[in-house]
C-alpha positions in Angstrom: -27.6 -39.2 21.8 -26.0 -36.1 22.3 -24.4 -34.3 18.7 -21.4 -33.4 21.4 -20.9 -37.3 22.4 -20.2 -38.0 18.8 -17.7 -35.6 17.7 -14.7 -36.7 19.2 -13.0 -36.7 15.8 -9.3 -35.3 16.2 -9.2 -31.5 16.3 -6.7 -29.3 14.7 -4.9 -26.6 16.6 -5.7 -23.2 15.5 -2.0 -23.5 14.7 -2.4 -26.3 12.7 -5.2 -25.2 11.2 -3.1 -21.8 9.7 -0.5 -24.5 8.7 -3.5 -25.5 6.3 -4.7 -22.5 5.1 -0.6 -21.3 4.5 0.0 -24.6 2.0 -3.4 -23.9 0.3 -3.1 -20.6 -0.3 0.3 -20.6 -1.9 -0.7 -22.0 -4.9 -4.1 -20.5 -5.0 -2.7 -16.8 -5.2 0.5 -18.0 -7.3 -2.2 -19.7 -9.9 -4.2 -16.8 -10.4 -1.5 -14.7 -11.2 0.2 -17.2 -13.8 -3.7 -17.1 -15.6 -3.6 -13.7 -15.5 -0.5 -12.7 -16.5 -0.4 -15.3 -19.5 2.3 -17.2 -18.0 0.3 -20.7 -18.0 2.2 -23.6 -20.0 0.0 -24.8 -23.2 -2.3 -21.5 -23.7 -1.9 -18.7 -25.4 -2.4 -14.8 -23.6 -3.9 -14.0 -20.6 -7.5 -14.6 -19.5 -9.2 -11.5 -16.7 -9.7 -12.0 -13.2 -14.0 -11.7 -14.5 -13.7 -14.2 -17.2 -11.7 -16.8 -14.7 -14.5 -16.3 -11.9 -17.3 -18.6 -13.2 -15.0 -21.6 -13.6 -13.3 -20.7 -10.5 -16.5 -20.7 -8.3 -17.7 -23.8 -9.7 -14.6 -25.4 -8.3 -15.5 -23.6 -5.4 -18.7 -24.5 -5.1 -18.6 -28.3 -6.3 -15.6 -28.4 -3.6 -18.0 -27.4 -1.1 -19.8 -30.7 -1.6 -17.8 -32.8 -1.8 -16.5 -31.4 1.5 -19.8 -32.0 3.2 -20.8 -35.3 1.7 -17.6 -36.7 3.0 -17.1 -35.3 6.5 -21.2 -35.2 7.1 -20.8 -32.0 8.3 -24.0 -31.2 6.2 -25.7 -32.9 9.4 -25.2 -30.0 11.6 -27.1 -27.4 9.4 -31.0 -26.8 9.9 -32.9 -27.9 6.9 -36.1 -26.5 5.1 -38.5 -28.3 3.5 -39.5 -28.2 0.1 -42.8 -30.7 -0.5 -41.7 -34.1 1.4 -37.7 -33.3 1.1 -35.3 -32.1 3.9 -33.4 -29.5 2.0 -30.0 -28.8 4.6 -30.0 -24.9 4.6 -29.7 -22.0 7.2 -31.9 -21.9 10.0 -30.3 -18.8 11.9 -30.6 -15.2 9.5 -27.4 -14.3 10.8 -25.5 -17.3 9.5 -27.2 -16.7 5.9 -26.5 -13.1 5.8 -22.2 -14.5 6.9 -22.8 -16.7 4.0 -23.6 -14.3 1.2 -20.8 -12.0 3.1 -18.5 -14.9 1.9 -19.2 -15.2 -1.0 -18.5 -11.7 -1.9 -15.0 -12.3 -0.3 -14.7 -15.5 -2.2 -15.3 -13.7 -5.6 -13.6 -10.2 -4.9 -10.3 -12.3 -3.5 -9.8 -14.2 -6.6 -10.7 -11.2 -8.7 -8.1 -9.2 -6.0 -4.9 -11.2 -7.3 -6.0 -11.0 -11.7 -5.5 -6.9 -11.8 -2.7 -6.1 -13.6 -0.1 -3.3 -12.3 -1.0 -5.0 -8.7 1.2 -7.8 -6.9 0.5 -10.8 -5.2 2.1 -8.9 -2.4 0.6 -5.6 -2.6 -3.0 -7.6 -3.3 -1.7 -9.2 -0.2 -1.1 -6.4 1.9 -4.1 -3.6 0.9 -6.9 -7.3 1.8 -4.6 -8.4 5.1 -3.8 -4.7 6.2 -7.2 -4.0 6.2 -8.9 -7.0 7.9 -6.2 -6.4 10.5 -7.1 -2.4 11.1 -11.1 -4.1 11.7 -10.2 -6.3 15.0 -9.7 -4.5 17.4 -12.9 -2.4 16.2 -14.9 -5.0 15.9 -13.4 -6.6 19.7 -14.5 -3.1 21.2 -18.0 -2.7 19.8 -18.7 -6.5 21.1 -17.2 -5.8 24.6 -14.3 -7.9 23.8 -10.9 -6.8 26.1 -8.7 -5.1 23.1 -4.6 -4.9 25.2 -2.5 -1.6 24.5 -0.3 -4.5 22.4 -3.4 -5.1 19.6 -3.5 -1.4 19.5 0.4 -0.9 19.1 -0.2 -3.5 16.1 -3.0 -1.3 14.4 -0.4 1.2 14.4 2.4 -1.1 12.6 -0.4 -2.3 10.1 -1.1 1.9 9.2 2.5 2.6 8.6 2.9 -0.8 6.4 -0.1 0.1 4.4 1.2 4.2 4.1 4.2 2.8 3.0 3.1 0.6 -0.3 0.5 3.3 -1.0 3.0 6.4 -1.3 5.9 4.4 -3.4 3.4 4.7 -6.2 5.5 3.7 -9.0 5.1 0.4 -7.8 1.4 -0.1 -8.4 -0.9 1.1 -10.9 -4.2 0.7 -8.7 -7.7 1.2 -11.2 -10.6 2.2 -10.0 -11.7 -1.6 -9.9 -9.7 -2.7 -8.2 -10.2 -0.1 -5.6 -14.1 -0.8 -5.6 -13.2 -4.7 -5.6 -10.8 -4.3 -2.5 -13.4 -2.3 -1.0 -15.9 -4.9 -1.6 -13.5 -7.6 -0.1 -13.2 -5.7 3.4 -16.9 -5.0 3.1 -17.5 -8.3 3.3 -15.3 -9.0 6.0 -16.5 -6.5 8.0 -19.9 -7.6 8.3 -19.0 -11.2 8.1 -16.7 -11.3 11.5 -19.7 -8.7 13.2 -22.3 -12.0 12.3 -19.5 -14.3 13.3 -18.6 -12.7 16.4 -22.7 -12.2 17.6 -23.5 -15.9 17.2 -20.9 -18.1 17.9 -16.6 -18.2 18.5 -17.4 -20.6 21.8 -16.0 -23.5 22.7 -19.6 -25.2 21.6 -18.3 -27.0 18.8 -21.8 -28.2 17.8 -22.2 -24.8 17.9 -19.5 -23.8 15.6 -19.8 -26.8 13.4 -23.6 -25.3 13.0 -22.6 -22.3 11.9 -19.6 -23.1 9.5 -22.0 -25.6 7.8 -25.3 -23.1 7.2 -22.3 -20.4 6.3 -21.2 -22.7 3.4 -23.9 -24.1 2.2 -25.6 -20.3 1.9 -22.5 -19.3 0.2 -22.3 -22.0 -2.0 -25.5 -20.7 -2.8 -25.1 -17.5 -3.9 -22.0 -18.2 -5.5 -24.0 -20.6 -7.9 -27.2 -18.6 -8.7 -26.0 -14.8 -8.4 -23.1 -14.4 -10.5 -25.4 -16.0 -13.4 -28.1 -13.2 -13.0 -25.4 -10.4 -12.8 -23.4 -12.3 -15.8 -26.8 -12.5 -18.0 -28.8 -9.6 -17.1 -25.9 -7.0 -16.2 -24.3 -4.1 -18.8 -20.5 -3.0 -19.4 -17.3 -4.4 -20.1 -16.3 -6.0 -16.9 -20.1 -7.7 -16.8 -19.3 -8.9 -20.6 -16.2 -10.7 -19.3 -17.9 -12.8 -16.9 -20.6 -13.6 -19.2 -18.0 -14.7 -21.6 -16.5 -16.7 -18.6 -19.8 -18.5 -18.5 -20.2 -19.3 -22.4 -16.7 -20.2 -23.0 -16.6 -23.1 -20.3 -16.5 -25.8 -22.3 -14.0 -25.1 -24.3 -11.3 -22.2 -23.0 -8.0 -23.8 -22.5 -8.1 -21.8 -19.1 -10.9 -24.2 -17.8 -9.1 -26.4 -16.0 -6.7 -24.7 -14.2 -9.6 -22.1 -13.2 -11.6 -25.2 -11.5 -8.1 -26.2 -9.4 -7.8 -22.4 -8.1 -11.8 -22.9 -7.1 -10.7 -26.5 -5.5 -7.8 -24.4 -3.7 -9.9 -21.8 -2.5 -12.5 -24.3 -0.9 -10.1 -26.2 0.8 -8.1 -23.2 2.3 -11.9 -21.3 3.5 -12.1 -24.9 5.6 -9.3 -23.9 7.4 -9.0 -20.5 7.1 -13.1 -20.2 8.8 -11.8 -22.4 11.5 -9.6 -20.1 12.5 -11.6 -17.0 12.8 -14.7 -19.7 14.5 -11.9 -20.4 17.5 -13.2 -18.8 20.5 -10.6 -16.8 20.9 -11.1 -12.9 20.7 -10.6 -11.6 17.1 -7.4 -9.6 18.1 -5.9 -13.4 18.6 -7.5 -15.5 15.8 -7.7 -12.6 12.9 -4.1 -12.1 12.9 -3.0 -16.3 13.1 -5.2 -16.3 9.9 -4.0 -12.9 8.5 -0.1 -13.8 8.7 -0.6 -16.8 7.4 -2.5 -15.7 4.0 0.3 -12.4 4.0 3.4 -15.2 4.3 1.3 -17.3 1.5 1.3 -14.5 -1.0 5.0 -13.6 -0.4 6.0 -17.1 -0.6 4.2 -17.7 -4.0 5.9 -13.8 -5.0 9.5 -15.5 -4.5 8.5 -18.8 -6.1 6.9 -17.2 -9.5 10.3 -14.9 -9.4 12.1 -17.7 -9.8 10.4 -20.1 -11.7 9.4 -17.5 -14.3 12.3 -15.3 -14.2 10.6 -11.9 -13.5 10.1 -9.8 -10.6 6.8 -10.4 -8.7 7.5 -8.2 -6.0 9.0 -5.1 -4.6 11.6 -3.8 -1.5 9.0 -1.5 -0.5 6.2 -4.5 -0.8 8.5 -7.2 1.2 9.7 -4.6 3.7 5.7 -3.4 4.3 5.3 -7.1 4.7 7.5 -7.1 7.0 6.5 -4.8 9.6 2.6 -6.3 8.9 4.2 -9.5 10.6 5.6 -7.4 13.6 2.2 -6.2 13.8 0.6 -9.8 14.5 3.7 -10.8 16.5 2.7 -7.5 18.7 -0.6 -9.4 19.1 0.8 -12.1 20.3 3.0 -10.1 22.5 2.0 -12.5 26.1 2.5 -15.4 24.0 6.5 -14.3 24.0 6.5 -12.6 26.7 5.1 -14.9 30.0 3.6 -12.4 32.4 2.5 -14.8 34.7 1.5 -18.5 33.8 -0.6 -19.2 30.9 -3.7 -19.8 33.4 -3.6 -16.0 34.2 -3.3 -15.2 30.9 -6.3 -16.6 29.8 -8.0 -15.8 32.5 -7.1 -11.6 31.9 -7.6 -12.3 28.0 -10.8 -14.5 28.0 -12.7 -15.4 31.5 -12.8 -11.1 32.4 -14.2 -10.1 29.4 -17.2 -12.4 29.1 -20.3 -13.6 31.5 -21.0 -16.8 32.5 -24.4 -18.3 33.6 -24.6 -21.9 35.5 -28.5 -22.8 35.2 -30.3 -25.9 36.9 -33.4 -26.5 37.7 -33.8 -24.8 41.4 -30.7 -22.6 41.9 -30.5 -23.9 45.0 -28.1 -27.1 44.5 -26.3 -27.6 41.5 -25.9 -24.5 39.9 -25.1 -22.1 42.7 -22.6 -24.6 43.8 -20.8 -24.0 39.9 -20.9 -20.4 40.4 -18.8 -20.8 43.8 -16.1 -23.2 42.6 -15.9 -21.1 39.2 -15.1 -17.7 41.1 -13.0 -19.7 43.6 -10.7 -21.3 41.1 -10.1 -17.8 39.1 -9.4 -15.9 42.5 -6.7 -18.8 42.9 -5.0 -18.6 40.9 -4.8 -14.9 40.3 -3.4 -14.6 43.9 -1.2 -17.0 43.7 0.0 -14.5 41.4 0.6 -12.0 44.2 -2.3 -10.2 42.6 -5.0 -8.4 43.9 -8.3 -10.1 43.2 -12.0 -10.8 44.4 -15.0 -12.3 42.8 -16.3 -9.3 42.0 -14.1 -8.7 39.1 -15.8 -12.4 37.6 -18.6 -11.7 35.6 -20.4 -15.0 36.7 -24.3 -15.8 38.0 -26.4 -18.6 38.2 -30.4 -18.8 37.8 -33.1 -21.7 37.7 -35.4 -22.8 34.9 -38.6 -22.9 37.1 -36.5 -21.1 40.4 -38.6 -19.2 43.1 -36.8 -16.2 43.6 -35.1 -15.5 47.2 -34.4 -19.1 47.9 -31.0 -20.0 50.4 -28.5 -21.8 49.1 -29.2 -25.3 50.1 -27.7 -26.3 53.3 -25.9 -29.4 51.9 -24.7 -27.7 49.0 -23.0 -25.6 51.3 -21.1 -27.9 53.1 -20.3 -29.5 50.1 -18.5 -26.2 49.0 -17.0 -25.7 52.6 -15.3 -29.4 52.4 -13.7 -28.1 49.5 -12.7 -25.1 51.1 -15.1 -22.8 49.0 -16.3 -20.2 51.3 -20.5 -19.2 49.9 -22.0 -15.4 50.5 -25.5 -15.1 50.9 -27.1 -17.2 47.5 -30.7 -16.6 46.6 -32.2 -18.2 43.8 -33.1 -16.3 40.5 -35.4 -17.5 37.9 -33.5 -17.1 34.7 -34.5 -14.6 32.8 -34.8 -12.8 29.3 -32.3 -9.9 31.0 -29.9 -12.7 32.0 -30.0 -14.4 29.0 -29.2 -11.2 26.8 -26.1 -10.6 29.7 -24.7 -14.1 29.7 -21.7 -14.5 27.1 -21.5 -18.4 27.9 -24.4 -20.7 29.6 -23.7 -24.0 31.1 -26.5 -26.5 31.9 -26.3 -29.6 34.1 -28.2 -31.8 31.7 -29.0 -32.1 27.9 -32.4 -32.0 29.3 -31.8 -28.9 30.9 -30.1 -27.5 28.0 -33.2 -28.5 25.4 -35.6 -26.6 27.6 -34.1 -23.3 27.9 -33.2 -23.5 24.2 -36.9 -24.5 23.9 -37.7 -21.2 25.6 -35.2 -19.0 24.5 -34.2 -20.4 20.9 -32.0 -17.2 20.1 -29.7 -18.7 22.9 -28.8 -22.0 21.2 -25.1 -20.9 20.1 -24.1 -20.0 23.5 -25.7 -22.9 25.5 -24.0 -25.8 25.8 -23.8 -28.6 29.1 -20.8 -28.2 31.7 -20.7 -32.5 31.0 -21.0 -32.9 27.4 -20.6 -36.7 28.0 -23.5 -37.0 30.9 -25.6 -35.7 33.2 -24.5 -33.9 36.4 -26.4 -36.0 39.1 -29.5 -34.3 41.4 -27.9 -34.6 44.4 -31.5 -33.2 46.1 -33.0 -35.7 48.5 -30.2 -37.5 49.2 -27.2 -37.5 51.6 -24.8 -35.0 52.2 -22.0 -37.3 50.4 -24.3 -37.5 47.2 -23.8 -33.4 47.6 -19.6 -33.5 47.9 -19.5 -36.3 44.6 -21.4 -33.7 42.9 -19.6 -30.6 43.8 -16.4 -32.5 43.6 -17.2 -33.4 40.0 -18.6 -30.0 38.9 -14.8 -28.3 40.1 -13.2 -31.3 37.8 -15.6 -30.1 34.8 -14.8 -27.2 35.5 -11.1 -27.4 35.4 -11.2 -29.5 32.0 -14.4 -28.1 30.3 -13.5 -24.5 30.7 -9.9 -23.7 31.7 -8.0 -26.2 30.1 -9.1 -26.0 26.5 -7.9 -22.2 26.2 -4.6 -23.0 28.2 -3.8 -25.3 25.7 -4.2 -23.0 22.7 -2.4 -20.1 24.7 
């Protein structure tokens, strides 16, 4: 049975999901800092941000376990074998490469909030500043629609960051720190680059795939490299995480060092699912970005007054400030409705990406998809009062074993005509290496369908998925011309809940 069939578990909202990662990461940034700043009831002094990392990504890491075993999610992830054992691992290089990406973020992030002379908030602010500056980047290189509002935002998010770094009494920023903020966006910005190539669809076999070989790679890394670097490395900051290592067993810091790695591995759950949701990364970077930012400024205000002592700045809270303007910008049609939220995602999402219906022939069922899909964006758009054709839709159709030139067939045609779906001249394609490397998005009729082209074109697995993830779309081919009106009739439902309605509802 189909993966899809079977995970029909309840699915959090990407707002829900930053909900999450908000209540996780309060007390994983406010934790740190008490460690670090030898505020921790029943210890004497402080312990560094290098000799807290070791116990802090075992937590991490054992976390990310116990996280797999008991949601199963382990299941998703390719395995390699080693003798007569099914190892689950990372079958795709790019998801590997993501995973060691993360765990440099994992590391440098805890490591971020220890420094002394640095604030939760201004940690805050130089690692969510950043990561905000890389979106619409990154949305541009991958052909992604970046709006004049994300680039009003990067704006905001320069003048928030020029603010904190030219009130410079308030910081006292060491050159590792700066290498290990450096490090942080690094990370990101090859992370969200893998991310963004191979999946963010609505595939959430897909997505679950590559969440699962992500962790488990970083899980990984985060177990065997920090040992080699701890053991085999020089200086003063390498001693300190060696001494991390050999004190685990008995440092009074233990303890609460394994929560913050428990914290972290819970908040990364929701914080990934958030940048995995199909939306562009102008949309889902800032959700998760303003929710981290809020985090650290709510566990600032809560240390201030549990501890009695200043854990923030004005200058720090007011750059905060005008960092959230800059993700409310980005949400600017969210406030502002320019039309219903059908257009919107239509201009933000269904513009800016291709679309490939494939079926055997290209002469029934896929042709007929590419029809009602053009007819139902030029639709609504009008009814808009706006000017539209189907030549602004980015959307084909081909055929597994197709001849090329083929007419549409003649059923199909009157199928699309009884639903008032006017058809231009269709000949049949064969798909193609070129159209698989243009398509964004490929919908198959059947799992059948969809296990052959993978089977030819494996590189294509994260962006196939079926337009039915429940069934089959019937061959309507050698029957009557009703058999062809069920089956266009059904493909315009699919359509309407497979593909529209799923980013509507997250608008």
């Amino acid at each position: 049975m189909n993966t899809q069939n079977n995970n029909k578990n309840f699915q959090l909202s990407i707002w829900g999901l930053a909900l999450g990662y908000f209540l996780f990461y309060v007390p994983y940034s406010g934790l740190i800092k008490v460690l670090s700043s030898g505020l921790f009831p029943g210890t004497s002094g402080s312990i560094t941000g290098f000799e807290m990392l070791p116990a802090v990504l075992i937590g991490t890491v054992v976390s990310f376990l116990i996280i797999l075993a008991i949601t199963k999610w382990w299941k998703f992830a390719g395995s390699i074998k080693m003798g007569p054992i099914k190892i689950p691992f990372a079958t795709n290089p790019w998801t590997f490469f993501s995973g060691v990406t993360t765990a440099v973020i994992i590391a440098t992030t805890t490591l971020a909030y220890s420094f002394t002379g640095i604030s939760i908030v201004f940690a805050a602010l130089l690692m969510r500043g950043g990561v905000l500056i890389l979106a619409p980047f990154i949305d541009t290189v991958y052909r992604r629609n970046v709006y004049w509002y994300s680039w009003v935002a990067f704006g905001l998010t320069m003048c928030s960051l020029l603010m904190i770094f030219t009130n410079t009494s308030s910081y006292k920023l060491s050159l590792v720190a700066g290498i290990n903020i450096a490090a942080y966006l690094s990370g990101y910005f090859f992370r969200l680059q893998f991310m963004t190539h191979t999946s963010k669809t609505e595939n959430k076999d897909s997505n679950n795939k590559y969440f699962t070989e992500e962790m488990i790679s970083a899980l990984t890394v985060l177990l065997i490299v920090p040992i080699l670097i701890a053991f085999f490395g020089s200086g003063e900051y390498i001693t300190q995480l060696r001494t991390g290592y050999l004190t685990l067993s008995s440092s009074a810091f233990v303890l609460p060092s394994l929560l913050i790695g428990v914290l972290y591995a819970c908040l990364y759950v929701f914080g990934s699912r958030i940048y995995l949701n199909h939306r562009e990364n102008t949309f889902c970077i800032p959700v998760n970005r303003c929710a981290s930012l809020l985090a650290g400024v709510c566990a600032a205000i809560i240390l201030s007054f549990m501890y009695d002592k200043v854990f923030f700045n004005n200058t720090q809270l007011i750059s905060a400030g005008i960092l959230v303007l800059a993700v409310l910008f980005m949400r600017f049609p969210a406030f502002f409705k320019f039309g219903s939220k059908v257009i919107n995602f239509i201009e933000a999402n269904l513009m800016e990406r291709s679309y490939l219906f494939v079926c055997p022939g290209n002469t029934g069922r896929s042709p007929m998809a590419e029809a009602i899909f053009k007819n139902k964006v030029v639709k609504v758009m009008r009814a808009s009062g706006r000017s539209f054709n189907t030549k602004d839709v980015k959307v084909m159709s081909a055929g597994i074993c197709a001849e090329d030139g083929n007419s549409l067939n003649e059923n199909a045609r009157k199928a699309l005509a009884r639903l008032g779906i006017k058809t231009s001249d269709h000949q049949s394609q064969f798909l193609s290496q070129e159209l698989i490397d243009w398509s964004d998005k490929i919908f198959c009729m059947t799992e059948e369908h969809r296990k052959m082209l993978i089977e030819q074109y494996p590189l294509a697995e994260t962006k196939v998925m079926c337009l039915d993830p429940e069934d089959a779309i019937p061959n309507p081919h050698g029957l009557d011309h009703k058999a062809f009106i069920n089956c266009a009739k059904k493909i315009q439902q699919l359509i309407e809940d497979q593909i529209f309605q799923p980013e509507v509802e997250l608008s």
